[in-house]
N, C-alpha and C positions, 0 to 999 in steps of 0.2 A: 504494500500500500504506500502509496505516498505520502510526505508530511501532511496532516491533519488543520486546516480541513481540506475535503474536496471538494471545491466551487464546482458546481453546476450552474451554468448560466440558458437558460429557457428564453431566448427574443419573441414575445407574441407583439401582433399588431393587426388593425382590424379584420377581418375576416378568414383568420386560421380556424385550420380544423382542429378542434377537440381532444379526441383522441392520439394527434398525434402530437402535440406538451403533454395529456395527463397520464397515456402509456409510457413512456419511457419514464415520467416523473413516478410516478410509482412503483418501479426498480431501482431506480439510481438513487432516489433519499433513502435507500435502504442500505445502503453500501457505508460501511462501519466511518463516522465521523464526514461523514456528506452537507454538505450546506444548498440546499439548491434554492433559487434567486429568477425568479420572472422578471425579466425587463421590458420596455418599451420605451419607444422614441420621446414620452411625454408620462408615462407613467398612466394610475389609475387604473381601468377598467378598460380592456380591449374584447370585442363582442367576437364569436365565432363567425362563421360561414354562414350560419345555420341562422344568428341573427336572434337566438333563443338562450343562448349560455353568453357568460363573463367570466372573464377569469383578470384577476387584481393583479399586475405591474407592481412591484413595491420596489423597485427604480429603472431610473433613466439609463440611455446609453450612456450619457455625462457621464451617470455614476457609478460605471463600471469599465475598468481598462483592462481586467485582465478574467482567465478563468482556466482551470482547469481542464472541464470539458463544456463545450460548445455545441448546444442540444437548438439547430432550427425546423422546427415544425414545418407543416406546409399547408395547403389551404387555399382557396380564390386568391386571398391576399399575396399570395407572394409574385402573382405576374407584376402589378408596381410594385414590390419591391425588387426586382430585376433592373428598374430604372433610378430605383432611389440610391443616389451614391454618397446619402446620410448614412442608411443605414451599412450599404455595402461598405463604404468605408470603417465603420465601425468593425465589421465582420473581418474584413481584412487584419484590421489592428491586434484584433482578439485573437485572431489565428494564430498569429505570430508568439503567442503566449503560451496557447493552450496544451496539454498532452494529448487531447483528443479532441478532433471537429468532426461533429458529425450531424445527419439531418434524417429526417421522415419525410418521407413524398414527396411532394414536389416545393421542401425545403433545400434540396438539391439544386434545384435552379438558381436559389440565392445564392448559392457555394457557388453555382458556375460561373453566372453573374459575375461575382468579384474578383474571377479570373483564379478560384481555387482548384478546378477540376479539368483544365485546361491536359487536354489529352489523355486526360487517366479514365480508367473504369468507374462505372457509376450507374445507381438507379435510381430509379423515382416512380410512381405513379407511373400505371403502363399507357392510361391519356396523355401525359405529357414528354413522352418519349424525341418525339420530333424534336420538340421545345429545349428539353435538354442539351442535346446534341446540337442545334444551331448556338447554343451557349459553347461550347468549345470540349463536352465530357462525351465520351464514350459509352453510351448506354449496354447493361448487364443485366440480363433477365434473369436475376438474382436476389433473391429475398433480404440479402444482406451484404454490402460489397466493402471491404476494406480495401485501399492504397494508403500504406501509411498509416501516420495519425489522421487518417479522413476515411471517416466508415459511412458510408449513407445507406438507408435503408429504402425501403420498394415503399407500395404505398399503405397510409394508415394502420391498422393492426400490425403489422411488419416494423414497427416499432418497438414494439415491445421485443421482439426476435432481437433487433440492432441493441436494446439496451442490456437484454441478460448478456450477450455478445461481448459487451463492451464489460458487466461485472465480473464474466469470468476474468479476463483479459488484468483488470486491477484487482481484484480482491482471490482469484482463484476460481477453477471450477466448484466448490464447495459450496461456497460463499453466493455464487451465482446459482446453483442447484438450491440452497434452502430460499434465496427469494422467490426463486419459482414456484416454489412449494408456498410459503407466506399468501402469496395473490391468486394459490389455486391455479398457477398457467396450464392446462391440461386440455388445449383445444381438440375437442371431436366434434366437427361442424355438420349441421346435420345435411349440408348439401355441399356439392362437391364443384364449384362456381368461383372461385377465386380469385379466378387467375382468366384473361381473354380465350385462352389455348383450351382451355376447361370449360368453361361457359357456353363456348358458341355463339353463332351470329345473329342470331334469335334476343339471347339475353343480352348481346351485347346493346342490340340497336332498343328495348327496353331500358337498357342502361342510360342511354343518352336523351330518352324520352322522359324519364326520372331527375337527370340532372338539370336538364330545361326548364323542367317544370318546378325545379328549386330554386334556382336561379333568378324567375321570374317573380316566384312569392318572396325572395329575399328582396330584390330591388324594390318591392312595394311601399 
């Protein structure tokens, strides 16, 4: 383990998704002497996707320059932050610090974004694959892809996979097996649609009739 504590630093900003800040947050503040730390560009309350949950900022980018590990969700929100070069500069600065930078779904795009994933392996969300790749990362149809200190994860639920990943990694596979245990992780999903390849072109194209039609009640 590292000297004590271990920063966890979480960036949300308006419309991340959910699950992928409070999946990994609920591995990683488990990790023996953990501090983990929500930020945002302005602090307070930044709302999901979904436009129905909040989750509390309790500091700014200002107030934070360095971090051990570098947890960006993903979410609508992160297509502007691709062009936000507040925040990307931020993310850049923190890199340089951390022992690990890593992301959820299409929190990868931010990483490419800032010029971190420039020719390496990387996944995200299997919608924003293109997206990725004209950012300058090599897309990996991988549940979990490490280069380095930079592990990015596929999309949503596949966070929680990137963070036991990352406990065994600093605490030991031990350490990482009894949190798995702690949150119950024992997925047996009762349909077998996960993944594009698996789904088929039937649920896909219900997929995007679902996300349309979220999209549309969000904006309202």
């Amino acid at each position: 383990m590292p000297l004590s504590p271990l920063r966890v630093i979480i960036p949300i900003f308006p419309e991340f998704t959910a699950l992928d800040a409070i999946g990994p947050y609920e591995v990683l503040r488990m990790l023996p002497d953990a501090e983990v730390t929500f930020v945002a560009k302005t602090g307070g309350v930044m709302r999901t996707d979904s436009g129905m949950v909040g989750l509390h900022a309790d500091a700014t980018l200002g107030e934070v320059g360095s971090a051990d590990i570098l947890l960006v969700p993903g979410g609508w929100g992160t297509r502007a932050l691709t062009r936000d070069e507040e925040m990307l500069t931020w993310v850049r600065a923190i890199h340089e610090t951390t022992q690990w930078t890593t992301s959820v779904c299409t929190g990868s795009l931010v990483l490419a974004a800032a010029g971190l994933l420039d020719e390496l392996d990387a996944t995200t969300h299997w919608s924003a694959v293109e997206t990725l790749e004209k950012l300058g990362a090599r897309y990996t149809a991988e549940r979990v892809v490490r280069q380095g200190k930079i592990v990015t994860a596929a999309g949503v639920s596949s966070g929680i996979d990137m963070a036991l990943t990352l406990a065994g990694l600093i605490a030991g596979d031990d350490v990482a097996k009894a949190i798995q245990l702690a949150i119950e992780y024992d997925p047996q999903p009762p349909f077998d649609a996960g993944s594009p390849a698996k789904a088929g072109e039937q649920i896909i194209a219900l997929n995007a009739t679902l996300r349309d039609r979220r999209t549309v009640a969000v904006s309202r």
